[in-house]
PDB file with one MODEL, atoms N, CA, C and O in Angstrom:
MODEL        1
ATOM      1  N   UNK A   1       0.834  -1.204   0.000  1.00  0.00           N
ATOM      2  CA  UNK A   1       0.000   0.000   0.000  1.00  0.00           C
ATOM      3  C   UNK A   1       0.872   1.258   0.000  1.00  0.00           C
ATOM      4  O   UNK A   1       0.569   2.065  -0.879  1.00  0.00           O
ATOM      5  N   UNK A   2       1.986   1.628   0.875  1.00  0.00           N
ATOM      6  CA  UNK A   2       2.959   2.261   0.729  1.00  0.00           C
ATOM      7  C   UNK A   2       3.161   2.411  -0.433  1.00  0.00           C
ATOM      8  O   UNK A   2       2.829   3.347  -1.160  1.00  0.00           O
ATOM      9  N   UNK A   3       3.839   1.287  -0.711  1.00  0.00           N
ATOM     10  CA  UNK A   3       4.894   1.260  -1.982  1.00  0.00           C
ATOM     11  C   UNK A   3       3.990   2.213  -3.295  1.00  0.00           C
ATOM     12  O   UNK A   3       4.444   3.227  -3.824  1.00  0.00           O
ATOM     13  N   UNK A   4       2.722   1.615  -3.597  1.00  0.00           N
ATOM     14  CA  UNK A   4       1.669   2.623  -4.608  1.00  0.00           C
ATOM     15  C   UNK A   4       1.852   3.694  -4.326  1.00  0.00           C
ATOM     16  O   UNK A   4       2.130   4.590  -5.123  1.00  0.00           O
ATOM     17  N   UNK A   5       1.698   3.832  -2.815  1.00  0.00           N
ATOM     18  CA  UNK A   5       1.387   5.595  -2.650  1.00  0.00           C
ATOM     19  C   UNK A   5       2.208   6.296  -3.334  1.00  0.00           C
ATOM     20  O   UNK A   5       1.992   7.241  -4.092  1.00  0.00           O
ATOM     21  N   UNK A   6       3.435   5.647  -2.946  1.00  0.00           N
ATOM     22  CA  UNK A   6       4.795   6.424  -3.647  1.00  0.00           C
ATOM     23  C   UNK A   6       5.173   6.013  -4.925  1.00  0.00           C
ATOM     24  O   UNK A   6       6.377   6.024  -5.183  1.00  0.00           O
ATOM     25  N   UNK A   7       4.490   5.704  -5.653  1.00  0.00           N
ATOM     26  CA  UNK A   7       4.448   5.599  -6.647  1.00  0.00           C
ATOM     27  C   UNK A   7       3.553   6.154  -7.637  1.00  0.00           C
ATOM     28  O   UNK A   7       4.009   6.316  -8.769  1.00  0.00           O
ATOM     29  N   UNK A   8       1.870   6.601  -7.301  1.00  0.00           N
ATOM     30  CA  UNK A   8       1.252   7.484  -7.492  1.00  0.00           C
ATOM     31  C   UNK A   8       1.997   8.353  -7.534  1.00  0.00           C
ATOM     32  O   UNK A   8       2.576   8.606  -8.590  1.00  0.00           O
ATOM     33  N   UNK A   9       2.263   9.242  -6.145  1.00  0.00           N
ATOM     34  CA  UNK A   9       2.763  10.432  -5.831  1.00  0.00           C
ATOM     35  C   UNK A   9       4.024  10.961  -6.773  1.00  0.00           C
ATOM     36  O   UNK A   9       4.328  12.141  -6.946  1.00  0.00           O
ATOM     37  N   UNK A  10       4.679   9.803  -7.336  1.00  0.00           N
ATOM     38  CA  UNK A  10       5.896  10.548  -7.806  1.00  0.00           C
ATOM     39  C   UNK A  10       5.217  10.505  -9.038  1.00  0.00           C
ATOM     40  O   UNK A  10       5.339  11.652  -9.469  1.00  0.00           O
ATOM     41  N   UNK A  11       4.469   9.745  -9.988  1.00  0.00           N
ATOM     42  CA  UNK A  11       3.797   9.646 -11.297  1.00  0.00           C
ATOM     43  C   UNK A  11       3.229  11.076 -11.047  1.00  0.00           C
ATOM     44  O   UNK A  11       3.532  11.981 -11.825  1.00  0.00           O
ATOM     45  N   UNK A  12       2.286  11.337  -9.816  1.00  0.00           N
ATOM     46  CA  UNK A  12       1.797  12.672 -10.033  1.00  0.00           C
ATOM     47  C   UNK A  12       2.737  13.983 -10.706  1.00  0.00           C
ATOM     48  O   UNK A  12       2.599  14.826 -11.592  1.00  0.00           O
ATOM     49  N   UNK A  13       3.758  13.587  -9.704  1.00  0.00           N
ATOM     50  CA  UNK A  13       4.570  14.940  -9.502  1.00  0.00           C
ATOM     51  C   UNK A  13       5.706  15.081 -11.021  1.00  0.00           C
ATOM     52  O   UNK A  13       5.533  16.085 -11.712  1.00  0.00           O
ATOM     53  N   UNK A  14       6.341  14.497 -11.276  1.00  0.00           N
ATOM     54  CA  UNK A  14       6.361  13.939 -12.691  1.00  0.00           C
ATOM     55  C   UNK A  14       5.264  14.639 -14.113  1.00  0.00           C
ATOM     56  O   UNK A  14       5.532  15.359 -15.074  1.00  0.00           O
ATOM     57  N   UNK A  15       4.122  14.061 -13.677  1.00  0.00           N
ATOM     58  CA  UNK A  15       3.155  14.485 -14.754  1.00  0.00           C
ATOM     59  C   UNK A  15       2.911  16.206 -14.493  1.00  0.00           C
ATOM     60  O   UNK A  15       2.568  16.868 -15.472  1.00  0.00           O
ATOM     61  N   UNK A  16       3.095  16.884 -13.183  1.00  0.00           N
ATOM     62  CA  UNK A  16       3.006  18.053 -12.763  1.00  0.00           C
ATOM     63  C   UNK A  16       3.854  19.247 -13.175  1.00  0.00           C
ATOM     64  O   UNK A  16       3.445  20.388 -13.388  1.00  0.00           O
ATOM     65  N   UNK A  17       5.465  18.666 -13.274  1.00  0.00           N
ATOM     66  CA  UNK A  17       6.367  18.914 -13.927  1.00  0.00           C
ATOM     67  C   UNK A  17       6.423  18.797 -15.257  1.00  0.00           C
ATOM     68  O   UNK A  17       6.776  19.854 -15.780  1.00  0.00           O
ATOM     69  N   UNK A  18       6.183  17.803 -16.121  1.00  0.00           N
ATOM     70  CA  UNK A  18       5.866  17.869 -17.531  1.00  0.00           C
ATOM     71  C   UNK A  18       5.167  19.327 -17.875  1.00  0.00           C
ATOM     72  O   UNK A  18       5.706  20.092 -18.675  1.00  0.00           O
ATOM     73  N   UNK A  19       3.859  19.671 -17.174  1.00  0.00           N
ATOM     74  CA  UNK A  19       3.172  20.260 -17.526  1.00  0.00           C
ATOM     75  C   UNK A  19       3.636  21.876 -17.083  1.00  0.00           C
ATOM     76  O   UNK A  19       3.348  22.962 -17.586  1.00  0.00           O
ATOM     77  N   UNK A  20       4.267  21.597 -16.210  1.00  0.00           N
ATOM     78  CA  UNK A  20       5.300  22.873 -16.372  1.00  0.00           C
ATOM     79  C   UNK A  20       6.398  23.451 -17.273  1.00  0.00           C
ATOM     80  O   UNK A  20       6.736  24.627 -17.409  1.00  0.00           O
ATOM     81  N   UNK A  21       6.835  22.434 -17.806  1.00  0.00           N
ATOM     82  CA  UNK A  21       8.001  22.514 -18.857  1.00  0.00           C
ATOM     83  C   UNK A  21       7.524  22.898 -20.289  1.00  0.00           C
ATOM     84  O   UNK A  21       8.046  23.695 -21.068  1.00  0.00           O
ATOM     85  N   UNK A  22       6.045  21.896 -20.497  1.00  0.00           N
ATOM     86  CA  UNK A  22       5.349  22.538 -21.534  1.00  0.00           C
ATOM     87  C   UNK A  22       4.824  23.875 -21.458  1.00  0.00           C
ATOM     88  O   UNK A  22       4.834  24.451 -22.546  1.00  0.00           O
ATOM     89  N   UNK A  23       4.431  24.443 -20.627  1.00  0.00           N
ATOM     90  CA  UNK A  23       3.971  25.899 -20.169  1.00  0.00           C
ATOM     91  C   UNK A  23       5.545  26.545 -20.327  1.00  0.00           C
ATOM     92  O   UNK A  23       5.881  27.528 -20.988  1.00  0.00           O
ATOM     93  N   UNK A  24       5.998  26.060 -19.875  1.00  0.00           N
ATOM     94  CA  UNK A  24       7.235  27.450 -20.029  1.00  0.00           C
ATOM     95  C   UNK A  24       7.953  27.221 -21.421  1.00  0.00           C
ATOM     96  O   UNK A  24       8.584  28.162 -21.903  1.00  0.00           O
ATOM     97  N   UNK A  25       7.879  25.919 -22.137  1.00  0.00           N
ATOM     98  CA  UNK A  25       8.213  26.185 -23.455  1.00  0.00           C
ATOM     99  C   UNK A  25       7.498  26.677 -24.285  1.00  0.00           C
ATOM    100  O   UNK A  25       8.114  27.045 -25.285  1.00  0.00           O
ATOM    101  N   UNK A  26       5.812  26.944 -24.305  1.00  0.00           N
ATOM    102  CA  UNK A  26       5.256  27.531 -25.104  1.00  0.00           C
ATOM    103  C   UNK A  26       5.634  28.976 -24.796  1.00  0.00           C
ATOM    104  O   UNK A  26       5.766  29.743 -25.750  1.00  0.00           O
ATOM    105  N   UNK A  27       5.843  29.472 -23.402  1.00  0.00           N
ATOM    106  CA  UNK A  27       6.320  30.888 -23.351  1.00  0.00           C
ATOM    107  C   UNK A  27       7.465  31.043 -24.097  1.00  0.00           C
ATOM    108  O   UNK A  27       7.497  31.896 -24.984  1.00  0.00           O
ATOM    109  N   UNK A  28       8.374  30.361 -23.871  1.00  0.00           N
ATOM    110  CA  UNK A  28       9.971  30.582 -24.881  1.00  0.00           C
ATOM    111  C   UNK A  28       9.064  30.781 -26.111  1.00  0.00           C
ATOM    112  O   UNK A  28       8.771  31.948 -26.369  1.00  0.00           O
ATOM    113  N   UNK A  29       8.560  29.776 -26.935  1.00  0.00           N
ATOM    114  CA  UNK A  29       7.967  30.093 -28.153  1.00  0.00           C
ATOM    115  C   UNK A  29       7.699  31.128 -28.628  1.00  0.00           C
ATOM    116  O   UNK A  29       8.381  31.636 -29.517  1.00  0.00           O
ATOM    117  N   UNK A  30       6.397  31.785 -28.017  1.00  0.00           N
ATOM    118  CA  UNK A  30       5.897  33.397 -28.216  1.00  0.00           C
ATOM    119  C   UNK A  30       7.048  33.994 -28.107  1.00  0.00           C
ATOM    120  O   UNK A  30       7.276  34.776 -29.030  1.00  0.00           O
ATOM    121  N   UNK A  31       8.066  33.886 -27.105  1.00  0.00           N
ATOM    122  CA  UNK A  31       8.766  34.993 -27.120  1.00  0.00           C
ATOM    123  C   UNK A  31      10.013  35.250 -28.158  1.00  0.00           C
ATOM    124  O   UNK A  31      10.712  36.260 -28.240  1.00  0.00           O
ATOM    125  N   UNK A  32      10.075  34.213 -28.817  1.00  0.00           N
ATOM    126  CA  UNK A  32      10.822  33.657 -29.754  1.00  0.00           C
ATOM    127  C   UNK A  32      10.629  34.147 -31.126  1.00  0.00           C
ATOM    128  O   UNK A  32      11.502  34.433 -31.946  1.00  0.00           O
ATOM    129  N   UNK A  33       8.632  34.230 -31.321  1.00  0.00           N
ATOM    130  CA  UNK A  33       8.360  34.787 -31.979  1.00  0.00           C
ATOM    131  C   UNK A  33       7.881  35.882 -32.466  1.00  0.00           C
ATOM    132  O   UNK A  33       7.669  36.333 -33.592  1.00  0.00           O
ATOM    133  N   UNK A  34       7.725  36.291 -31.179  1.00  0.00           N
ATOM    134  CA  UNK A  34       7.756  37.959 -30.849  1.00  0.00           C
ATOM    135  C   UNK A  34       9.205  38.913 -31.167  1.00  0.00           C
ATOM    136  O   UNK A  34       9.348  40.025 -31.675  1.00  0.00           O
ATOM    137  N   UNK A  35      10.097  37.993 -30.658  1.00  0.00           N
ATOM    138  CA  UNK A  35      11.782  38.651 -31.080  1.00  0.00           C
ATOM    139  C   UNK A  35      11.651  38.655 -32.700  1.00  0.00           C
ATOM    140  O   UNK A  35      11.562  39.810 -33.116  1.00  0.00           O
ATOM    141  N   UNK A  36      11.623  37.891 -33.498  1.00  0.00           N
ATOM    142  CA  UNK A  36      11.145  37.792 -34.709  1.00  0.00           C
ATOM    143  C   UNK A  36      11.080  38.789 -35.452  1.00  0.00           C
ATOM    144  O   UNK A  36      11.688  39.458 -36.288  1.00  0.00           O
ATOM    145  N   UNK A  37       9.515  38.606 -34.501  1.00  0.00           N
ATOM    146  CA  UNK A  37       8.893  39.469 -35.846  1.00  0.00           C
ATOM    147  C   UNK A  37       8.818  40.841 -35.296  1.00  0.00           C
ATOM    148  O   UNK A  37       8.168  41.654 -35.953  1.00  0.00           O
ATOM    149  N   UNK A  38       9.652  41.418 -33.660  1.00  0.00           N
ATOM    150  CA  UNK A  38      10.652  42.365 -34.012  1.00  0.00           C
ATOM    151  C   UNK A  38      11.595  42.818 -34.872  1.00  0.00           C
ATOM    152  O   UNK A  38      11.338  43.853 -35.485  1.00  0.00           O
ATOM    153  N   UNK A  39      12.336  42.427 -35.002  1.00  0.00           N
ATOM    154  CA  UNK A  39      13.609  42.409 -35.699  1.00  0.00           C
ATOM    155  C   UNK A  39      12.917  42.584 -37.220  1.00  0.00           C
ATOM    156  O   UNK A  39      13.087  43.762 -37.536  1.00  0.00           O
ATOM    157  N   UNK A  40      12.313  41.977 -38.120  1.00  0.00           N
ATOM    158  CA  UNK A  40      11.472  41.933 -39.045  1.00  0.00           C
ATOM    159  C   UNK A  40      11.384  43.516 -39.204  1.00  0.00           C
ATOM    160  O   UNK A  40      12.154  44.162 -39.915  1.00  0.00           O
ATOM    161  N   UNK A  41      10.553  43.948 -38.602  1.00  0.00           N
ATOM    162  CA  UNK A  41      10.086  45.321 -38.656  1.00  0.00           C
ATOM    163  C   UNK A  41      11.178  46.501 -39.120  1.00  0.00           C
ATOM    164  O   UNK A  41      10.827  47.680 -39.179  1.00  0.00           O
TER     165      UNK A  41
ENDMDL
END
């Protein structure tokens, strides 16, 4: 029963983090393409 818990818990935290990394790479993105299509201008 333990052993799941901690095993949930880290799957959670894991999947929590993913979803942080994707959030902050879509920010790099925009800003990526915002520098862009600065420079462009």
């Amino acid at each position: 029963m333990v052993i799941s818990w901690k095993v949930i818990k880290s799957t959670r935290e894991s999947f929590l983090a993913e979803e942080v990394r994707e959030e902050h790479r879509q920010k790099d993105n925009i800003m990526y393409i915002l520098k862009i299509a600065y420079n462009v201008q």
